[in-house]
C-alpha positions in Angstrom: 422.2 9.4 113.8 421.5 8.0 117.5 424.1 5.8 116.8 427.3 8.6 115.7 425.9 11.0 119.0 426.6 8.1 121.4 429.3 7.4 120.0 430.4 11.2 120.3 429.5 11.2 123.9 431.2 8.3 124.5 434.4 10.0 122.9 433.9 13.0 124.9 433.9 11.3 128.4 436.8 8.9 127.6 438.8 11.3 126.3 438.0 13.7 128.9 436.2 16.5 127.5 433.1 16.1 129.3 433.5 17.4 133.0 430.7 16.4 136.0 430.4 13.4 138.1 428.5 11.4 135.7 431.5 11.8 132.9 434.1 10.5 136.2 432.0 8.1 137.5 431.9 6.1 133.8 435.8 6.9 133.6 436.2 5.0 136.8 434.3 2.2 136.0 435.8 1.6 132.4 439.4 1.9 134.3 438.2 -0.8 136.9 437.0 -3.0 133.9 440.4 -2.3 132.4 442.1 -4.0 135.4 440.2 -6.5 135.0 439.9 -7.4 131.5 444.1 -7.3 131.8 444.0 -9.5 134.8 441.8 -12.1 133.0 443.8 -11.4 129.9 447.1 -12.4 131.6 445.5 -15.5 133.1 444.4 -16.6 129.8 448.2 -16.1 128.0 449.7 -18.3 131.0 447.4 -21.1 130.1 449.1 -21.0 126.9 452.4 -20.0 127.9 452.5 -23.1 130.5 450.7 -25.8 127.8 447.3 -26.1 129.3 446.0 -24.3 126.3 446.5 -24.8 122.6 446.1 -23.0 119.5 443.9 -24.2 117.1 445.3 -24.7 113.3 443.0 -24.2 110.6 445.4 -25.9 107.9 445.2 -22.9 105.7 446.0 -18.7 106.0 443.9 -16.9 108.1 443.2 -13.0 107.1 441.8 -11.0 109.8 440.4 -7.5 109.8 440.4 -4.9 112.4 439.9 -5.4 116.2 437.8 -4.3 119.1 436.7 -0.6 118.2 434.0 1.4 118.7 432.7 0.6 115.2 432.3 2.7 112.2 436.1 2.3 110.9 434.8 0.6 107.8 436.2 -3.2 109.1 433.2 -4.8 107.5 433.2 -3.0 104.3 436.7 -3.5 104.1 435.9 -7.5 104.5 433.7 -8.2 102.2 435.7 -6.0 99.8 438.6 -8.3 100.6 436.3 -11.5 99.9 435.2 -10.4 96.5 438.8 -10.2 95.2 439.7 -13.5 96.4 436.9 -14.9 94.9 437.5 -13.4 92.2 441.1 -14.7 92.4 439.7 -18.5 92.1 439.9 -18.8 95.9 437.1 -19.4 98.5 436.7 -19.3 102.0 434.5 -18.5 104.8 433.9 -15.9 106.6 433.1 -15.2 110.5 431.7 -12.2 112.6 433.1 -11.3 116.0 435.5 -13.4 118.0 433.4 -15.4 119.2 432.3 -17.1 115.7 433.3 -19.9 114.5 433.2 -21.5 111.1 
């Protein structure tokens, strides 16, 4: 249950329900990380957009589920759900946590 009331708290403050100066002070910091994460974000696209960067082709369809979320939203569930069907289709593949696997 830890999880689900930090999660709720979390909710609260970004959503702005909870009032005080602790609630503000973490709404200004996750809109100062917000500048940054789009600064970095923009950098990043450029790199591709100008060459410097290439995508990486796997050679065969790529199925992805969900994206960054608190959690709870049933993407894993969902996954392995999605990976018992193909394999149940005759079809395998791999499978890969997070964006920052790779397999």
């Amino acid at each position: 249950m830890a999880g689900k009331s930090r999660q709720g708290k979390f909710v609260r403050v970004m959503s702005g329900q909870a009032t005080g100066p602790g609630a503000a002070f973490l709404r200004g910091g996750a809109w100062l990380a917000s500048g940054l994460y789009r600064q970095a974000m923009a950098a990043r696209n450029a790199l591709y957009d100008c060459g410097l960067k290439r995508q990486s082709r796997l050679g065969r369809p790529v199925v992805s589920v969900g994206n960054l979320s608190v959690g709870g939203t049933g993407k894993t569930v969902l996954a392995a759900e999605m990976a018992d069907w193909l394999r149940g289709e005759g079809l395998s593949g791999g499978g890969a946590r997070g964006p920052a696997s790779r397999s």
